[in-house]
Structure formats: C-alpha cells, structure tokens
C-alpha positions in Angstrom: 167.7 101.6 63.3 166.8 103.1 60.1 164.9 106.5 59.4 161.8 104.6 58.8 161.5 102.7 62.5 162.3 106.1 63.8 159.7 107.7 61.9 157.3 104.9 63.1 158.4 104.8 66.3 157.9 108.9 66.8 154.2 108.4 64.9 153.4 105.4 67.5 154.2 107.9 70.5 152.3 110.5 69.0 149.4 108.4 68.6 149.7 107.4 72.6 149.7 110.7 73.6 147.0 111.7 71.8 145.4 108.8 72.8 146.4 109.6 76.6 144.9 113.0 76.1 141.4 111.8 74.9 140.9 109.7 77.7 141.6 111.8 80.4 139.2 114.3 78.6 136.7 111.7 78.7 137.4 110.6 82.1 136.8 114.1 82.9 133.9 114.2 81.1 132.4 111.2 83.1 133.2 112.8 86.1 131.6 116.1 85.2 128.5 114.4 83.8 128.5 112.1 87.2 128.5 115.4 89.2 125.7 117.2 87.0 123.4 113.8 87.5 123.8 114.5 91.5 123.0 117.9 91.3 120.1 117.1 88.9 118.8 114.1 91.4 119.1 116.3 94.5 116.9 119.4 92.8 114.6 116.8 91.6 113.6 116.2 95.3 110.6 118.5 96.7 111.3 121.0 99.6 107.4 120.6 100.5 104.2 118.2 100.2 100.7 117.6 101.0 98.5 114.7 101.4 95.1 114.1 100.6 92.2 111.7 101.4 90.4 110.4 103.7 91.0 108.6 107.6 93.5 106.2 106.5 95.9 109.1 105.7 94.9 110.8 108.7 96.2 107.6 110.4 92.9 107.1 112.5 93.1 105.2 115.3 96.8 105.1 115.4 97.4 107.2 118.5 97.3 106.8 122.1 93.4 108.4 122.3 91.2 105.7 120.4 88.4 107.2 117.5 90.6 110.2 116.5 92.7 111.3 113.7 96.9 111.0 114.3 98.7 112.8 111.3 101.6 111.9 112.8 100.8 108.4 112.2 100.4 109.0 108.4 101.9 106.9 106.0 102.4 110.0 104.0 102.9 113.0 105.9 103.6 112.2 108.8 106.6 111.9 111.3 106.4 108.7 113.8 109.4 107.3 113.5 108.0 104.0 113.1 105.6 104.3 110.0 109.1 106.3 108.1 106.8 107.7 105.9 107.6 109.5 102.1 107.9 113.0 104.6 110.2 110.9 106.7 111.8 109.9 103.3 112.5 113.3 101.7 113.4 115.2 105.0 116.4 112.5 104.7 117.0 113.3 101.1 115.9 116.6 101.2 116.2 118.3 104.6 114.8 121.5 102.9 111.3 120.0 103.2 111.6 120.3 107.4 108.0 121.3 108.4 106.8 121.4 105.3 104.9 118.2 105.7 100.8 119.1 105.1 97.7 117.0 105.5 95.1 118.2 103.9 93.3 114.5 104.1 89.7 114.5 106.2 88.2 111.3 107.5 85.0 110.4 105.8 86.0 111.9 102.6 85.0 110.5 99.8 86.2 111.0 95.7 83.5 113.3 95.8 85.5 115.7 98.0 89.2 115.7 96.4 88.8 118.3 94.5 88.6 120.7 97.1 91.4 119.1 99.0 93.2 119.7 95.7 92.3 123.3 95.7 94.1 123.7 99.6 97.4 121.8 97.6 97.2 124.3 95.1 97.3 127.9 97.8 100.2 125.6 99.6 102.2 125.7 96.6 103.8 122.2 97.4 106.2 120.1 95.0 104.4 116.2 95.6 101.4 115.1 96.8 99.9 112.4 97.2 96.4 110.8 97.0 94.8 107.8 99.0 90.8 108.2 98.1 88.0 105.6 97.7 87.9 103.6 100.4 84.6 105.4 101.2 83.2 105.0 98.5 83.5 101.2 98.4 82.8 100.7 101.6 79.4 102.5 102.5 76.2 100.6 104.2 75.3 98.4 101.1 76.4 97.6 98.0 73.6 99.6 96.5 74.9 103.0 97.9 78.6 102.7 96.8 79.7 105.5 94.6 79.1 104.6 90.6 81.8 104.1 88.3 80.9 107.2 86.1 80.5 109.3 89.2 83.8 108.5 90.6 85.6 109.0 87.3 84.5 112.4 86.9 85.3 113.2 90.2 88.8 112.3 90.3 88.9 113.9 87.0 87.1 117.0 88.4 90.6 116.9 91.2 92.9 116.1 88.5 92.2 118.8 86.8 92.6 121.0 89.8 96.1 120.3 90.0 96.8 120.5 87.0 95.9 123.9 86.2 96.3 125.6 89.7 100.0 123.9 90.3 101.2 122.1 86.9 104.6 121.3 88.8 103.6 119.6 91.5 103.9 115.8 91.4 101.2 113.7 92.0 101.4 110.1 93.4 98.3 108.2 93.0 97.8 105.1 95.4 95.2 102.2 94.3 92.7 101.3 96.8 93.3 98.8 99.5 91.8 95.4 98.9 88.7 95.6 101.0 87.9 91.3 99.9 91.5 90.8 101.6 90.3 92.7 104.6 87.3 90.5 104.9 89.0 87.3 104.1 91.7 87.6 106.6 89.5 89.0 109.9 86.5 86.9 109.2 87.5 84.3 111.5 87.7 86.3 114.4 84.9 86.6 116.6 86.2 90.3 117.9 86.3 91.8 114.5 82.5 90.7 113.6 81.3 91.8 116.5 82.8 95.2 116.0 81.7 95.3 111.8 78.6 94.6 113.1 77.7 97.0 116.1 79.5 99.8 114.1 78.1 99.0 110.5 81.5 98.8 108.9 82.0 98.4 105.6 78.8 96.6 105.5 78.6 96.5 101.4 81.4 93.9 101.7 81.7 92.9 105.6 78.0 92.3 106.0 77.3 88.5 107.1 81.3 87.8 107.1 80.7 84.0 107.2 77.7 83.2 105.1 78.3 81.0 102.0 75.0 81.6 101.2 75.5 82.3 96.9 73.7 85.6 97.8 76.3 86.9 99.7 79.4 85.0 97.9 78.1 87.3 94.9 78.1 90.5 96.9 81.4 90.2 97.5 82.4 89.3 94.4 80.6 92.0 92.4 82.0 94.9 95.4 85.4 93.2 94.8 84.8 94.0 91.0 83.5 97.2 91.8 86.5 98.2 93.5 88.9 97.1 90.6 87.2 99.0 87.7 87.5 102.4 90.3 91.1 101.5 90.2 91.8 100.8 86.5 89.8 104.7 86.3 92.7 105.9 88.8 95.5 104.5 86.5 93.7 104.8 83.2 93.1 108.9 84.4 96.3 109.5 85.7 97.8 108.3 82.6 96.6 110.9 80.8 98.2 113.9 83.2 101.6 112.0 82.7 103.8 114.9 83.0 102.6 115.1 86.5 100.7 111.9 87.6 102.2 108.7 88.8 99.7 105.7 89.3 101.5 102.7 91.8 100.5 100.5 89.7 98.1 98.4 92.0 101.2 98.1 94.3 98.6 98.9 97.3 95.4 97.2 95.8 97.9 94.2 95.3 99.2 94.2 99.1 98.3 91.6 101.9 97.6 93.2 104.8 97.5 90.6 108.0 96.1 91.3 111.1 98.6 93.2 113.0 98.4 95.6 110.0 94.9 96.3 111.1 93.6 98.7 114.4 92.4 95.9 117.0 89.9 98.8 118.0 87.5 99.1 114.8 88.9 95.9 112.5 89.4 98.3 109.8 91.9 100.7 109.6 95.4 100.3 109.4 97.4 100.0 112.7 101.0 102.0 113.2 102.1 98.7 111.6 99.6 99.1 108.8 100.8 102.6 108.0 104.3 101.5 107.5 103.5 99.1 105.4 101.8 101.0 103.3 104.5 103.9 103.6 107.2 101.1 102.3 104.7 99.9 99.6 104.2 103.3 98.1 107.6 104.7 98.7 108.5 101.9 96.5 106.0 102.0 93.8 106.7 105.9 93.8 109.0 109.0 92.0 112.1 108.4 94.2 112.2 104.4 95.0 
C-alpha cells in the first residue's frame, strides 16, 4: 500500500467520524427540540375556562328535573361523563384546570347580553372561553322581532371588545349558530313536537305552521334561514379581526345535523344529553386543541 492510499484511507476515517459526530449532534438536537415542542404543547393548555351564552350551554333540560338549567350537562363546561365536554377535554390534558370549570351562560340570553357575561370572564381571569350566542335572537315570536343584522354585529363587537381589553390572553372559541331550518325539517313530522312548538310558542319565527307549503310560509323560512347565516358570517367575519385571540369553528356547528335523539323529547328544541355531546365532539374538533 502506498503513502497515498494511506493518506486516503486516514482522510476517509476522518471524514466518518466527523460525519458520526454531526449526526449524533443532530439526533440530539431532534430530541431536544422534540422535548421543548412537549413542553411548549402542554403550557399551551389552559389551567381554567368559562362559558358563555344562553340555555343550550346551560344544558336545559338535560337533567333529571325537567324546565331547569344542568351545567353539568354542558357541552362546554360541564362534567357528565357522557357529553365529555372541552372541560372534560382539558382536565385530561391539563389536570391543573380541576374545578376551574365556570358557566357564566344564562338561559334567555340573547347577543344583546354577552358583553356582560364577558365582563364576569374577565374578574375570573380564565385562559379559554367559549361562546354559544344567537339562538335567541333567531328564534323569538315572529320573524319581525328577530334581532337585526346591524344590532347583532355591534353587539358581539360590543363583547369582543370586552375580552379583548379586560383579558387579551384568554382564548376565545366562537361557535356558529345551530341550524334552526334543520331543526324544523327533521321534527316537523311528529305530531308531539308540534303540539309542544305550538302550546309553548317555540321558535315561532321559523316553527310557526311546521307543515304549511303555503309560499307564504315556505318564504319565512327561507328568509329566517338567511337571516341566521349572515349573523353567522358577522361571527366569523368579527372574530377574524381579534385573530390573536379569536377562533371562529368555521360553521362546524351551523353545518351539523342534529336528529331527533339529539333533541329534549320535553320541549322539541333544545339539545338532549345526546345533543350536548355532539356538539361537545363538533366543537372540540373545530377548536384550539383538536
């Protein structure tokens, strides 16, 4: 072997263990990186939240007493096994958040009334929160008295920007509005749910006369169906500009068919335990921590 292979040879072994060195520091790097990315994930969870709006996150009509409120039912907040709502979620993820779990929602609340729900989220000093709001003001006694389009704008601008100055950390999940025409179209063939939309005046903008054809009513529907669209394109279109802090679900709710054992067999409106899940899942996956 002459000096030249040997001088090759030693330059080749060089170059290996060089080479052997830089990947175990990147290897290490990996590894260190991998670890900071946990670390970073689990701090990104919150150790409290809060819900607001109205009877559907107070999970009416979910317990064993019927026409009451069952927080423990909530989708959001709340802590029946059952529903595993984003609560349930986080104390998994997150068991800091244990008892930290508050629902600020109020049944017959309207967008009118979030910002002072948002004001209680602010003295709570919670790390997500979540909003469910405008069902009420779809669904009043005619389409005449539903909340305007301008009103409602302002309003959820009115709580957005409640948040966002009193707690500018905490996340906020915004949920669309459930599809009220869906509600109609799948219950309007039984007899039990319009007799109970009719002796207890629900909904009566859209669920008035649930089987007419008559173009009258056909039109009604459409036009509270449009109405309840353009109040969800304001919740994404606002949200959007809090992006920081806001999260829209992208009409993951708005865009989800309930069926009928989704819905309370006592007033044909709100969400049953089953309901509640369903929505828990549906947001959960639309949301910060999917």
């Amino acid at each position: 072997m002459t000096g030249l292979d040997r001088t090759s040879l030693g330059g080749i072994a060089r170059q290996r263990r060089r080479g052997a060195r830089t990947a175990l520091v990147v290897a290490l790097a990996c590894v260190v990186t991998a670890g900071v990315g946990v670390v970073q994930a689990a701090a990104g969870y919150p150790t409290s939240m809060a819900s607001t709006g109205d009877s559907i996150t107070r999970a009416y009509n979910t317990g064993w007493f019927p026409y009451v409120d069952n927080p423990a039912g909530s989708w959001s907040t709340g802590t029946t096994s059952s529903v595993a709502s984003h609560y349930s979620r986080l104390l998994v993820l997150s068991p800091s958040i244990s008892g930290k779990n508050y629902n600020d929602a109020k049944s017959g609340a309207k967008m009118a009334d979030l910002a002072g729900q948002m004001n209680n989220v602010v003295l709570q000093h919670v790390g997500y929160v979540t909003v469910l709001m405008g069902g009420n003001d779809i669904c009043t006694s005619s389409e005449s008295t539903m909340t305007s389009l301008s009103a409602f704008s302002a309003q959820f601008t009115t709580a957005m920007d409640a948040i966002a100055v009193g707690s500018p950390t905490t996340r906020v999940f915004v949920a669309s509005i459930p599809n009220v025409y869906n509600l109609w179209s799948v219950l309007k063939g039984n007899g039990s749910a319009r007799s109970t939309w009719s002796l207890f005046k629900v909904c009566q903008s859209m669920l008035a006369n649930p089987l007419s054809t008559a173009k009258a009513d056909v039109d009604r529907r459409a036009r509270v169906l449009q109405h309840e669209r353009d109040f969800n394109d304001a919740l994404a279109s606002i949200c959007a500009r809090y992006a920081s802090q806001c999260l829209f679900d992208g009409y993951a709710v708005f865009n989800t068919a309930f069926v009928p054992s989704d819905i309370s067999t006592r007033d044909y409106f709100h969400p049953s335990l089953a309901g509640q899940g369903k929505l828990a899942a549906v947001t959960w996956s639309a949301g910060f921590w999917p």
